[in-house]
C-alpha positions as CSV (number, residue, x, y, z in Angstrom):
1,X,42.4,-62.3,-9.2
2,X,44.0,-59.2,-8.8
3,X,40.7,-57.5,-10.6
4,X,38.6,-59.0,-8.6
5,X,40.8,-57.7,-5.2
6,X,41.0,-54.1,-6.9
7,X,37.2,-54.5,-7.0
8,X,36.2,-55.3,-3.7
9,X,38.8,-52.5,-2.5
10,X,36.7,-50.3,-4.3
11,X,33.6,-51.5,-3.2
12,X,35.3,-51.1,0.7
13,X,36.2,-47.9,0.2
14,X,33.1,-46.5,-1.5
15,X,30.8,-48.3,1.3
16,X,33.3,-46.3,3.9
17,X,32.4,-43.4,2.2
18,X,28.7,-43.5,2.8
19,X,28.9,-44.6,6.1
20,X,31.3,-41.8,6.8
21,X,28.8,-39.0,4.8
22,X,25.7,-40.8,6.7
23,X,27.5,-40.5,10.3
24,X,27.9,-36.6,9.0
25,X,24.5,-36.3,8.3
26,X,23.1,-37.6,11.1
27,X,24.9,-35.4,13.6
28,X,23.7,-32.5,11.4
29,X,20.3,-33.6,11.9
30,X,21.3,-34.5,15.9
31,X,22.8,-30.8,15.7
32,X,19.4,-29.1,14.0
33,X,17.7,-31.1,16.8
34,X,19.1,-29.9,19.5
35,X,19.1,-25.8,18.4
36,X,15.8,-26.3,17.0
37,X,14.8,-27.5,20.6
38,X,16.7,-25.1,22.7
39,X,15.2,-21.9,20.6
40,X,11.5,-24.2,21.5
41,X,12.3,-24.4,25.4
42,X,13.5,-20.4,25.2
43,X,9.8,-19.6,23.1
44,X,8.2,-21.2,25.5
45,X,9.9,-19.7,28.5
46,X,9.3,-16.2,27.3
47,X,5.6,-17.1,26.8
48,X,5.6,-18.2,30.1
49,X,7.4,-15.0,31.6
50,X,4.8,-12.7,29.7
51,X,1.4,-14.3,30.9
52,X,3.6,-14.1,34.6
53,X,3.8,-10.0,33.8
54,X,0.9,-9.9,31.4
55,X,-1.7,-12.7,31.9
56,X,-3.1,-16.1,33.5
57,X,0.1,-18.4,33.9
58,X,-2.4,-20.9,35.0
59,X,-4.6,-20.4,31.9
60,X,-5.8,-23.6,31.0
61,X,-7.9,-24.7,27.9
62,X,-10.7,-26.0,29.8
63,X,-11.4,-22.3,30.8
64,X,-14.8,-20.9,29.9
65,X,-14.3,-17.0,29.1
66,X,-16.9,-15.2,28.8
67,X,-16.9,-12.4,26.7
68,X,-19.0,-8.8,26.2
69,X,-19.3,-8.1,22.3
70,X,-20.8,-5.4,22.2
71,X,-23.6,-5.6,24.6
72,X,-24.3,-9.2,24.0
73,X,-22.5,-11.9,26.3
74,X,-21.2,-15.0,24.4
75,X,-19.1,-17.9,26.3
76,X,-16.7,-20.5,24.9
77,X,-14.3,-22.6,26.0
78,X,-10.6,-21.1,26.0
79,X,-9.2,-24.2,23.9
80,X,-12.1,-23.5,21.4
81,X,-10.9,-19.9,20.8
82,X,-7.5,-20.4,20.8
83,X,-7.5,-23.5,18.2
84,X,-6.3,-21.3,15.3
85,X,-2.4,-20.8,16.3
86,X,-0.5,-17.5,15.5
87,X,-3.7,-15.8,14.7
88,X,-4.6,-12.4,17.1
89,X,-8.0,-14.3,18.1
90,X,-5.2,-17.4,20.0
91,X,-3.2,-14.8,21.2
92,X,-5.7,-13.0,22.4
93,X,-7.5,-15.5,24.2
94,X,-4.7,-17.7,25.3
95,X,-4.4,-16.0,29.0
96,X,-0.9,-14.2,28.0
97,X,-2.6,-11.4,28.0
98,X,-5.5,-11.7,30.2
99,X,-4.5,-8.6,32.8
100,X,-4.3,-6.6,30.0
101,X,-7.7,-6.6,28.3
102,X,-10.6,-4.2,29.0
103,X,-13.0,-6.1,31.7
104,X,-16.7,-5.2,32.5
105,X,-18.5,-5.1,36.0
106,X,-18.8,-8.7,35.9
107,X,-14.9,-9.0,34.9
108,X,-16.1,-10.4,31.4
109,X,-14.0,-9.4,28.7
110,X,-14.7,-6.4,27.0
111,X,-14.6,-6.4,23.4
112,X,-15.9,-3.4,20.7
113,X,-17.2,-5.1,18.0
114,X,-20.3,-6.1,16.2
115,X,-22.0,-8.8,18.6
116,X,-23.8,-10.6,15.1
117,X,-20.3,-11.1,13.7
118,X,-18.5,-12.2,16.9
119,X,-21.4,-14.4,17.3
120,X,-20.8,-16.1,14.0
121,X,-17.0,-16.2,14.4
122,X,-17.7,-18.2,17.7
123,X,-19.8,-20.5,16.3
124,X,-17.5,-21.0,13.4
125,X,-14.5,-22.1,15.7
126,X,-17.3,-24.3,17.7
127,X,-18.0,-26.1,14.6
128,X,-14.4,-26.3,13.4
129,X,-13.3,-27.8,16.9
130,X,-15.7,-30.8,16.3
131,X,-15.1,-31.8,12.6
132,X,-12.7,-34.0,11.3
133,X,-9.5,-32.4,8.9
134,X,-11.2,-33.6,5.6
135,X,-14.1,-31.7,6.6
136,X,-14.5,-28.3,8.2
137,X,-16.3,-25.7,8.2
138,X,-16.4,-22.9,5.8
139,X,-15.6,-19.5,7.1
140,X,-18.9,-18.0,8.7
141,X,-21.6,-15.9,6.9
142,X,-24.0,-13.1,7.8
143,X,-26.5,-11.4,6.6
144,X,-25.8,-9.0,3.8
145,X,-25.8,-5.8,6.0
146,X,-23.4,-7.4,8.0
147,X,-21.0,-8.3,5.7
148,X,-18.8,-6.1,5.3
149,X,-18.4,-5.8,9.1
150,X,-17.7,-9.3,9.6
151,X,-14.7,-9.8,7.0
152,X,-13.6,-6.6,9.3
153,X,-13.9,-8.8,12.0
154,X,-12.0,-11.8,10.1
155,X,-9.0,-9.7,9.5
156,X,-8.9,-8.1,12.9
157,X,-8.7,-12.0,14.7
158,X,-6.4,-13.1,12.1
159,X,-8.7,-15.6,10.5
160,X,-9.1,-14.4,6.4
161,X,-6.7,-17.2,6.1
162,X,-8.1,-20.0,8.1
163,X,-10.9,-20.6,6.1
164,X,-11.0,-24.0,3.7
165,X,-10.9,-23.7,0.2
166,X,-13.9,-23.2,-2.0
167,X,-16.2,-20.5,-3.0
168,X,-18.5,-18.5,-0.7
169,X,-21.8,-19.2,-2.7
170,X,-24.6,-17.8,-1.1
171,X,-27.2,-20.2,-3.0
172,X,-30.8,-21.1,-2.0
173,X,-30.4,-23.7,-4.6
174,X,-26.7,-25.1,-4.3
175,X,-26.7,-26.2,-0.2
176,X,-24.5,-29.4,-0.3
177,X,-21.1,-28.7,0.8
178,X,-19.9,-31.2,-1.7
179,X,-21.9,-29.5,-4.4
180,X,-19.7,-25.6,-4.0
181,X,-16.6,-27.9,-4.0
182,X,-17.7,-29.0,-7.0
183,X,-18.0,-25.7,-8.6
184,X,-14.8,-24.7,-6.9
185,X,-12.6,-26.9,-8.7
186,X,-14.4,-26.0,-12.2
187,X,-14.1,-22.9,-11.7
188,X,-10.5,-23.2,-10.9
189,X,-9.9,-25.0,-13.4
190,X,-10.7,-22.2,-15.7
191,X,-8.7,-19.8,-13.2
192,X,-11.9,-18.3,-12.4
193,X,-12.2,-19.2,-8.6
194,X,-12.8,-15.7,-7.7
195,X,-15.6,-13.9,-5.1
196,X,-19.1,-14.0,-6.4
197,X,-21.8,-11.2,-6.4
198,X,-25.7,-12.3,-6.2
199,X,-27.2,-10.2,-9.7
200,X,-30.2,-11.8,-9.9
201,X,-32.3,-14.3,-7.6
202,X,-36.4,-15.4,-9.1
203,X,-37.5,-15.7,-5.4
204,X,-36.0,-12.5,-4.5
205,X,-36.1,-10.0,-8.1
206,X,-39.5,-12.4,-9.6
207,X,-39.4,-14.3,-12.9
208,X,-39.2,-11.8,-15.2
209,X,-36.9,-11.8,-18.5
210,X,-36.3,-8.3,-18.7
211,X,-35.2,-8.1,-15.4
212,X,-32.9,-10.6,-15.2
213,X,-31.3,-9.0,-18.4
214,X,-30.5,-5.6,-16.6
215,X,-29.4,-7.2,-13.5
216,X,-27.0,-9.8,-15.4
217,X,-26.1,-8.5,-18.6
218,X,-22.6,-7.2,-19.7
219,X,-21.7,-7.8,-16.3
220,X,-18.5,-9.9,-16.9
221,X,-17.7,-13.2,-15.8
222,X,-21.0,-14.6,-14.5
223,X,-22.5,-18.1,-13.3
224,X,-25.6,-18.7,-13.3
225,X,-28.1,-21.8,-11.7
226,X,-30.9,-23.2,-12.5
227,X,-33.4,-25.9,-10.4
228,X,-35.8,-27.5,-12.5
229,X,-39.6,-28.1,-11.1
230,X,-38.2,-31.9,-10.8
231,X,-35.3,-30.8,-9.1
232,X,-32.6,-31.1,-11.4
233,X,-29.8,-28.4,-11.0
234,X,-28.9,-27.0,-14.3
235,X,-26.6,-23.7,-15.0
236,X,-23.7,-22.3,-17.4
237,X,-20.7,-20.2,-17.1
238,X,-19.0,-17.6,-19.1
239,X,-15.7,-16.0,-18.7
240,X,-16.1,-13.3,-20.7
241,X,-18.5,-10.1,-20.4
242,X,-21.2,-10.6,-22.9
243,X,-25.2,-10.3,-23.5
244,X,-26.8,-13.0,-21.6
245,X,-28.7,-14.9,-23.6
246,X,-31.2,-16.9,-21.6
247,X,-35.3,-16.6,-21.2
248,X,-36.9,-17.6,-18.3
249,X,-39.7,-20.4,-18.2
250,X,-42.4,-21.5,-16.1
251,X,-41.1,-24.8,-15.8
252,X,-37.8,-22.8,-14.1
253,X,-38.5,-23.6,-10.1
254,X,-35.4,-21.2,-9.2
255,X,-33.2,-19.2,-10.7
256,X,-30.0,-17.6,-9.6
257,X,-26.9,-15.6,-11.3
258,X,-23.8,-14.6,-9.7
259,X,-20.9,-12.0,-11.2
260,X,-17.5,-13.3,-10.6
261,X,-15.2,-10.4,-9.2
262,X,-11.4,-10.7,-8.6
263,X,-10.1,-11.6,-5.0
264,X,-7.9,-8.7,-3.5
């Protein structure tokens, strides 16, 4: 008996224990709570005070602003720019700031970059407001003149990073979204998901063998794609830099091969 008495003490006392170490940790959590929403309704009051000083403290995201990129005049609604929090393009566009940007004539915004680019980045977020989480859109594209301007663009807004994961595969072959995923996670799973060049393209250099050996050979890391007259998509990979061994045939409906180069 007495056991049995010394064991349900014990049980008592270790049960008061927890209850007393829960209570504790629930009023740390209470605690957390309450700073956590304090330093939120202070945030939040500053933002306020600056688009009072700075901006539109009526901005609302139903706002259309219309905006002068270089020349060109491209409109979109202020919840669709703004979608992408903590990057310059939402705090630029949120209204906090709205008394402080350059305006035109027609009080459009004024902004001095490559119209082409902005244009893309616009319909980028357009697209990105619409889809679902499991699916959105990959960062946008341009022509190849443009592209150097428009990853200028990306870093300038704040969006390099907002992009989904995958590989920018400019591919008249490979179209399906699903498809470059595909290849993503290959290629990552060799630690290879890195930017990719365009060396060689049949529509584009024409099907001959000796050119697509001095455009892809000893070039490193390549990946190279193949659609058959039936349709089939064929290809290989290589990790290493070495002599390309392939021949082209007429029974090749497209060819393309991309060098692999290292992500800054």
């Amino acid at each position: 008996m007495d056991k049995l008495i010394n064991t349900t003490e014990s049980l008592e006392a270790a049960r008061a224990d927890h209850e007393r170490e829960y209570a504790f940790q629930i009023a740390e959590i209470k605690d957390t709570e309450s700073k956590l929403t304090k330093r939120l309704d202070e945030l939040n009051r500053k933002k306020h005070k600056v688009a009072e000083t700075n901006g539109n403290a009526d901005a609302k995201g139903d706002d259309l602003i219309e905006v002068n990129a270089g020349g060109k005049i491209i409109a979109a609604k202020r919840s669709t720019l703004t979608q992408l929090k903590g990057t310059r393009m939402e705090a630029m566009f949120s209204g906090r700031w709205d008394k402080k940007l350059q305006r035109d004539g027609s009080s459009r915004i004024v902004l001095d970059v490559n119209p082409e680019c902005f244009q893309a980045i616009v319909d980028y977020l357009n697209e990105l407001a619409i889809s679902s989480e499991d699916n959105q859109p990959r960062l946008p594209n341009v022509d190849d003149e443009h592209k150097h301007i428009l990853q200028q663009h990306l870093d300038l807004f704040g969006l390099l990073d907002q992009g989904t994961a995958g590989i920018n595969l400019d591919s008249t072959i490979v179209k399906d979204e699903a498809k470059k995923d595909l290849l993503h996670n290959w290629l990552e799973e060799d630690g290879s998901n890195e930017e990719l060049n365009l060396l060689y393209r049949s529509s584009r250099d024409g099907r001959s063998d000796a050119t697509f050996h001095s455009k892809c050979d000893n070039k490193g890391p390549t990946l190279t794609i193949i659609e058959t007259t039936n349709g089939h998509i064929v290809g290989g990979y290589t990790n290493t830099s070495c002599l390309t061994a392939v021949t082209l045939e007429q029974t090749k409906h497209s060819y393309s091969s991309y060098r692999l180069l290292p992500k800054n």
